[in-house]
N, C-alpha and C positions, 0 to 999 in steps of 0.2 A: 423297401427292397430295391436292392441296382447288384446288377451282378459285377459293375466295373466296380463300384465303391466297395463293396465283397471284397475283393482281391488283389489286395495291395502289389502280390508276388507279379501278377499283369501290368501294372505300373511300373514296377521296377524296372522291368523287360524293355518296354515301351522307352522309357527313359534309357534306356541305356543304348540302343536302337534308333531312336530318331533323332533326328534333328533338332534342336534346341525349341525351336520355329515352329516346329511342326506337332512336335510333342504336344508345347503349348495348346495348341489350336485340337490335337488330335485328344487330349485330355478331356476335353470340355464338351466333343462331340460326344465321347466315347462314354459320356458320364451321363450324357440323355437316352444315349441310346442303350446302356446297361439300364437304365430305367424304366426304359420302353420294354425291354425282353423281358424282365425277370416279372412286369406289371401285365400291361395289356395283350402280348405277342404271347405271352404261357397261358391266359386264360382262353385265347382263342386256338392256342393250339390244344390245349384238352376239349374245344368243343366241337375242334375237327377231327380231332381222333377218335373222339366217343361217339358223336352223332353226326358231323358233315365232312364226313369221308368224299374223294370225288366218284363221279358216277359215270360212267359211258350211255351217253344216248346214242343209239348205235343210230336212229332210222328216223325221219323226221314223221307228218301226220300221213304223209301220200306213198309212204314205202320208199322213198328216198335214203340214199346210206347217205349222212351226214358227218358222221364218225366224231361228234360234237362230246367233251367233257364238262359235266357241270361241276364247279366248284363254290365251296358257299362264300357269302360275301365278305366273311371279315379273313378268310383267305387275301382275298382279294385286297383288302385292305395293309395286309402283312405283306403281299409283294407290293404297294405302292411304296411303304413306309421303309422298308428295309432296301431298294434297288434307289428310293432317293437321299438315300445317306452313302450315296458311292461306294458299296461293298463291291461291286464288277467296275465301275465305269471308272473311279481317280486311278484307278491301276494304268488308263490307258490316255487318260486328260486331266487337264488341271484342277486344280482344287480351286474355286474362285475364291474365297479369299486366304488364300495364299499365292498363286499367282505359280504354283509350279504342282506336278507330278505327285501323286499319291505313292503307294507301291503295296508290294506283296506283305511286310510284317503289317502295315496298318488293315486291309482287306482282311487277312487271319485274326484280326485282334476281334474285329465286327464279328467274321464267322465263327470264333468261340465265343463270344455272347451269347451268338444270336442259337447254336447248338446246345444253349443249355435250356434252352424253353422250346423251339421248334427245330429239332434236326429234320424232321422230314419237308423241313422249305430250303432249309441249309443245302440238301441233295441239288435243287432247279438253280439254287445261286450258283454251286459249283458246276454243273454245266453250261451255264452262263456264260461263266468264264473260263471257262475251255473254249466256249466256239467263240469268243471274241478275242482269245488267244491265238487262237489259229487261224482267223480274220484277219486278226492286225499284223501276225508275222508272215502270213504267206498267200493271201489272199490281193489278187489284181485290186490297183485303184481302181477300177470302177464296182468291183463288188465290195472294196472298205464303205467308199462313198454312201454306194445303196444298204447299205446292212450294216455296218459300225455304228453309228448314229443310234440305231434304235436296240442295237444290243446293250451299249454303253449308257443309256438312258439313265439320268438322274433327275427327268421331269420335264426338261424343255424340249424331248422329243415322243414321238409315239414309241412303247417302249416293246421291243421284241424278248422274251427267254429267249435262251438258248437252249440247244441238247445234241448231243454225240449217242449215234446209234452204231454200235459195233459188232456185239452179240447175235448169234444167230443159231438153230435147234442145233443143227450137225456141227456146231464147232466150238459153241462155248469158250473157252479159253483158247481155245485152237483157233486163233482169227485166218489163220492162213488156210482154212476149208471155207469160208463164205463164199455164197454164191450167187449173193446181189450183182443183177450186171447193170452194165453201164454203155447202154446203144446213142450211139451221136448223132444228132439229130441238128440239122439247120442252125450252128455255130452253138447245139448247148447239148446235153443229155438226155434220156429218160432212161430212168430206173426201175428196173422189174426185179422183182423178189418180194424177202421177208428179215424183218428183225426180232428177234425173241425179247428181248429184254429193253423195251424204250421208255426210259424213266421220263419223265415230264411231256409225255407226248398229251398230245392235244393242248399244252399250253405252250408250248415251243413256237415261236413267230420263225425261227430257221433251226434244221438241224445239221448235222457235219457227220456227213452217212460216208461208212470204207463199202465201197462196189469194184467191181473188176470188168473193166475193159472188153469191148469183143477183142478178143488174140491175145489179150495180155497173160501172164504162164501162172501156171497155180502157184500155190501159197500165199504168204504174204506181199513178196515182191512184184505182183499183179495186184495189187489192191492200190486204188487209187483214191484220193479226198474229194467227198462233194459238196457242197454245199446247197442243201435243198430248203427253199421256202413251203411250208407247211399251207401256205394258200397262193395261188394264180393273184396276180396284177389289180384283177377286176373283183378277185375278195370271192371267186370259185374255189371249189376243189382241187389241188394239185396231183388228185391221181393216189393221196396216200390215206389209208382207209387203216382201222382200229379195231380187231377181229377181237379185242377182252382186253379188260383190265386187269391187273393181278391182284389176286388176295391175298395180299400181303402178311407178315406177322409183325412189323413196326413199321413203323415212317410212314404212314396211312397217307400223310397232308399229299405227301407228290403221286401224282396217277402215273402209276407203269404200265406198260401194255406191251404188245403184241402186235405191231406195225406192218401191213402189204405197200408195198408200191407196185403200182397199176401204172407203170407210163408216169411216174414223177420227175417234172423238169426238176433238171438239175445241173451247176455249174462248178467246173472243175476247178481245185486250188491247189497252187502250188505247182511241183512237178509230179507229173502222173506215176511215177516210178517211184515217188515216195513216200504214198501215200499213207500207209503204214506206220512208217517213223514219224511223220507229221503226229496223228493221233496217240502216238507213244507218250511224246513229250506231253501233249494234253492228259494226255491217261495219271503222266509224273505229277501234274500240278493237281487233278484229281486224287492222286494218293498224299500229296501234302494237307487239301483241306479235309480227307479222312481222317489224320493225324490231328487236325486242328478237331474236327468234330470228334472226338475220343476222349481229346483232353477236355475239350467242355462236357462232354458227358462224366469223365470222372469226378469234374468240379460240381457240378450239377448233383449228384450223387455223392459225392463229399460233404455237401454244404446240407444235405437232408438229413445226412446223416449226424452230423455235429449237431443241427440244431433239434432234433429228435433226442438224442441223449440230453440235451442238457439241457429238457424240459421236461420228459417222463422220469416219472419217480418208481421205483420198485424196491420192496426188501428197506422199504425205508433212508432209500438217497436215491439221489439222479443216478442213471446211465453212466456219466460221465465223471462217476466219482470210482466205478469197479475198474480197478486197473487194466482186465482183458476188454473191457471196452474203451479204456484213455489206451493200450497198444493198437487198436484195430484204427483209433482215430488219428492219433500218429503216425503209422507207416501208410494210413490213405494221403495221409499230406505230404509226408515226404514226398512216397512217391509221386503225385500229382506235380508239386512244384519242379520237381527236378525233369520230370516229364515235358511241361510244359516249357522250360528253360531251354530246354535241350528242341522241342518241335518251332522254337522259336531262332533259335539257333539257324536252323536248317532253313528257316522262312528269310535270310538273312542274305542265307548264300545263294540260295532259290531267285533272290531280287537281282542278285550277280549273274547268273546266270539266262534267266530271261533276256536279260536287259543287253548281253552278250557282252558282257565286263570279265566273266570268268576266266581261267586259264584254262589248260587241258584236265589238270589235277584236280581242278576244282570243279570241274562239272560229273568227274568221274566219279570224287566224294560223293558228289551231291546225287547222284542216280545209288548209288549203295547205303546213305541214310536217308531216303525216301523208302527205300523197299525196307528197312530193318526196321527203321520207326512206326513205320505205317502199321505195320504187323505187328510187334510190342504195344501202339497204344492203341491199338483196337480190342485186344486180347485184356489187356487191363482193363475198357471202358466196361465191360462185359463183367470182369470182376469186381469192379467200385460199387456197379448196379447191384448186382449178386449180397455184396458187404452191407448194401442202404438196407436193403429189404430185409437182410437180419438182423441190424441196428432196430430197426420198426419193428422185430417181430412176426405177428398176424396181422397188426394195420400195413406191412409193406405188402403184403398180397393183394393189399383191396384197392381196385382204382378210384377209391378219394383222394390218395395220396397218387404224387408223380411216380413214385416207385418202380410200380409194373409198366411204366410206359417206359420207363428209363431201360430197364431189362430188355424188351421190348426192340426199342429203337438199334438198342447198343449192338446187340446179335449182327444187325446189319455189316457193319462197319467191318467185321471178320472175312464179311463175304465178296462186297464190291470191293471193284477197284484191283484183283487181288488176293485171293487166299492167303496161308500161310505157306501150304506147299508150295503156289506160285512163284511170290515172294523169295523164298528160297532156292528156288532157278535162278532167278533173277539175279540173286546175290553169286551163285555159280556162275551166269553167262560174263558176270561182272570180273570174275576169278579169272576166270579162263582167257575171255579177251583181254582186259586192262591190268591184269593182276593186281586186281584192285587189294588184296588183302596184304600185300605190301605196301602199299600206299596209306594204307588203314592203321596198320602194326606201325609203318615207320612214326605217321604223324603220333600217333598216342603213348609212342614209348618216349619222344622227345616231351610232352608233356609231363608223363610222369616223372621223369625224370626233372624236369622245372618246380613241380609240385612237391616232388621232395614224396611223394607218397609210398605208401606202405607197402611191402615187401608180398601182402596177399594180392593186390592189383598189378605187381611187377609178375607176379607168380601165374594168375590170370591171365595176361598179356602174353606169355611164354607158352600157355598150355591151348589158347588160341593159334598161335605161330604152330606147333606140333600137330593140332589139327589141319591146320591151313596145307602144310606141307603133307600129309598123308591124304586129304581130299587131291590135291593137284598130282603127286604122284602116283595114285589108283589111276589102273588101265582098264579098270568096269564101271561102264557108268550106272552103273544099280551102288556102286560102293559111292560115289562122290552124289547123288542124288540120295543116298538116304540119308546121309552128313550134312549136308547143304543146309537144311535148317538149322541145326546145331550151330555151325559156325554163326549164324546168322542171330541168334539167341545171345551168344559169350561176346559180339559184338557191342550191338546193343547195351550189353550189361557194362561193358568197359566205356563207352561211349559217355553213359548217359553219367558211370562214376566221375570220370574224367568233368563232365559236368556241373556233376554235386562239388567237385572240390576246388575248383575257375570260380563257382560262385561263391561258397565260403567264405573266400579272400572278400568281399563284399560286407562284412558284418558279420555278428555276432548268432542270430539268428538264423543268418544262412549257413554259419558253421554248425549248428546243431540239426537243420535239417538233414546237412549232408552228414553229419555223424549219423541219422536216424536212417540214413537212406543206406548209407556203406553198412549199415549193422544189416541193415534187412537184405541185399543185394548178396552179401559176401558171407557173412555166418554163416554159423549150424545151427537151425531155429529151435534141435532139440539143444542147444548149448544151458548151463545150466546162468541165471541173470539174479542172483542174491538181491543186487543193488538197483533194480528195474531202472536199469540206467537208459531203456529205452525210451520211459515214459517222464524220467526225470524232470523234462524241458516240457512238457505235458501242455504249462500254461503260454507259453513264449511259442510254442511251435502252432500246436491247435487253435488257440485263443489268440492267435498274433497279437500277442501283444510286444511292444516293441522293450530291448533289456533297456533300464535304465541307465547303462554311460553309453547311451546312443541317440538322445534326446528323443526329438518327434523326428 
């Protein structure tokens, strides 16, 4: 089992994306370490989710609050293994033997691997690299110096997680009611308050906490970036204490809690005025490896599914020989691949944009398919799960099988980071300020228009434009806030076509996916299919196998 040799469609991507150089070298890592996940990193992640869950020792033997998490050991063993294969750290230093710079599609290539065996460690990598994003762009050299090092860590230093603490009871999405303050003290901070929602606490070596200033004005525009070490110099308590762990319903492996600061040192980043934005753009690269975790979840659950059918026998054949199980396994692949093409897409421009190569247009893209994709393949991870478990049956109910953990984890992914309804603000604030939905309309009508495509995806394209212009000209925002989603959905849907038909040009193969992908996106599923022209490609599309006048 390797989940990179699995998925030829990840290859493709990678190759088409890297470097000639780097492919090479990224191939060969990528093919140990799709080894590592689908083997030893999935058996210890069912032994953490079924029996070594983490634990809060709240108090030590003498009535001491210690606020200490225990995690079992081959956890421990999965963050050595996966933070020294450079999934946070070549994003931000060299690769040694290559001698330059990693980046964002190879980082997402690791974290959809490593999401199809352990999403709930996949969560601590992704805020990893948020705070060491926020580090390396706007944080003083002397706090890179002391704290880069050990976030970046690929073994030749003491290695720090990272975590971003935002959430709070009275504000939830509302970040601009938080009431963490931020009192200056002797050229640094201390922090009083609470966080509601701190995923990887107690294993976090520093977190990237929003607090507000004494005087600074409410909302968001008084929130300022801290960056707070989770223990004092001398290896004491920094003041930040762990009132509960949450009970989670997936992703078990990462402890969430319930964070006080009691007087926690803390050191300001950036400028204090921007504190908010800062954490935005982390929030963006946090909603991309959502995406990426989604799509390994649907892979994950695609790949059960295929090979479940086309081992059980019933009624005397496989699974895989009843047509409404080759349609169910079919449009899981279509859409998966075209999914993934497309989250890769965006990991592409995402590298532009970090790296501060983008234009204006292109960063503007790039904040409106993080918020639509993010939301579409979360929504789907949730359904490929939902699809394993009735490919299985009553053995997808039972946890011997990944199954129900996959359901499970995928729930998540709807929620962090993000809702749907949020999302679809987002895609509003994006209207309203940038009018981003001409930017969106112009790019994709020149494309279809290149592509020569079909009269239903021009007709699509149009009946988005009529929406776009009736959300912008409504003078209630109860009318442009219940639409918001919508547009945001017929987006997506064009996006990802637009997609399906760029990679067609690519083979033979990929032109029958994206015919499987535009059947299922665009039709009338009541349409009546004499010729089950969807299952047709059954063996070439499900069974990759490659047409014969396309060689190896």
């Amino acid at each position: 089992m390797n989940f990179y040799h699995d998925d030829p469609n990840l290859a493709r991507l990678l190759k088409q994306y890297l470097d000639p150089l780097f492919f090479d070298w990224a191939e060969k890592e990528l093919a140990e370490f799709g080894e590592m996940c689908a083997g030893e990193i999935d058996e210890r992640a069912t032994h953490t989710d079924r029996e070594g869950q983490p634990k809060l020792i709240k108090y030590n033997r003498y009535g001491e609050d210690v606020s200490r998490v225990w995690v079992n050991e081959g956890y421990f063993k999965t963050v050595e293994q996966v933070y020294n294969k450079g999934i946070v750290g070549y994003v931000h230093k060299p690769i040694p033997a290559l001698g330059q710079k990693g980046n964002y599609v190879y980082a997402f290539a690791q974290g959809y691997l490593l999401s199809q065996s352990e999403l709930g460690f996949y969560c601590p990598v992704t805020l990893t690299a948020a705070a060491s994003y926020l580090l390396d762009h706007y944080g003083s050299h002397e706090l890179k110096q002391t704290y880069l090092p050990q976030l970046i860590s690929t073994g030749e230093a003491e290695r720090y997680e990272g975590a971003t603490f935002l959430t709070e009871r009275q504000g939830g999405s509302d970040v601009g009611a938080n009431e963490t303050k931020a009192v200056s003290e002797d050229g640094c901070y201390r922090l009083y308050g609470e966080k509601y929602f701190a995923s990887n606490v107690g294993m976090c070596g520093v977190a990237m906490v929003l607090a507000r200033r004494e005087g600074a004005p409410s909302g968001t525009k008084g929130l300022s970036l801290f960056l707070v070490p989770w223990e004092k110099e001398n290896g004491e308590k920094n003041g930040i204490y762990i009132r509960r762990l949450k009970d989670k319903l997936g992703v078990r492996a990462v402890p969430s809690g319930e964070v006080v600061f009691d007087g926690a040192k803390a050191y300001l980043v950036g400028d204090p005025r921007k504190g908010f934005y800062y954490m935005m753009e982390a929030l963006n690269l946090s909603r991309i490896c959502n995406a990426v975790a989604s799509i390994g979840i649907m892979r994950r659950a695609y790949r059960e599914a295929r090979a479940y059918a086309l081992r059980r026998t019933a009624f005397g054949s496989r699974l895989a020989d009843y047509p409404m199980v080759k349609e169910t396994l079919v449009k899981m692949a279509a859409k998966q691949e075209v999914e993934t093409s497309a989250v890769f897409r965006l990991a592409t421009l995402f590298d532009r944009t970090a790296s501060g190569k983008a234009d204006e247009k292109e960063n503007i893209m790039a904040r409106l398919l993080i918020a639509i994709l993010k939301m579409e393949t979360a929504e789907q991870a949730i359904h490929f799960a939902h699809e394993a478990i009735e490919i299985h049956g009553g053995n997808g109910y039972i946890e011997d099988f990944v199954t129900p953990r996959l359901l499970r984890d995928a729930q998540v992914l709807t929620v962090w980071e993000g809702t749907a309804n949020i999302l679809g603000l987002e895609v509003l604030r994006l209207m309203r300020k940038f009018k981003v939905h001409d930017i969106f309309i112009g790019m994709m009508r020149e494309k279809i228009d290149q592509l020569q495509a079909g009269t239903w995806l021009s007709a699509g394209l149009e009946q988005l434009e009529e929406t776009c212009r009736f959300v912008m000209e409504a003078k209630e925002e109860a009318v442009q806030t219940y639409h918001c989603k919508k547009v945001a959905r017929q987006m997506v849907k064009i996006y990802e076509s637009v997609t399906a038909l760029e990679d067609a040009l690519a083979g033979q193969r990929q032109k029958w996916i994206a015919e499987a992908y535009l059947r299922l996106a665009w039709h009338d599923p009541l349409a009546i299919d004499p010729e089950l022209a969807l299952v047709k490609h059954f063996e070439e599309i499900v069974m990759e196998k490659v047409p014969a006048n396309e060689g190896n």
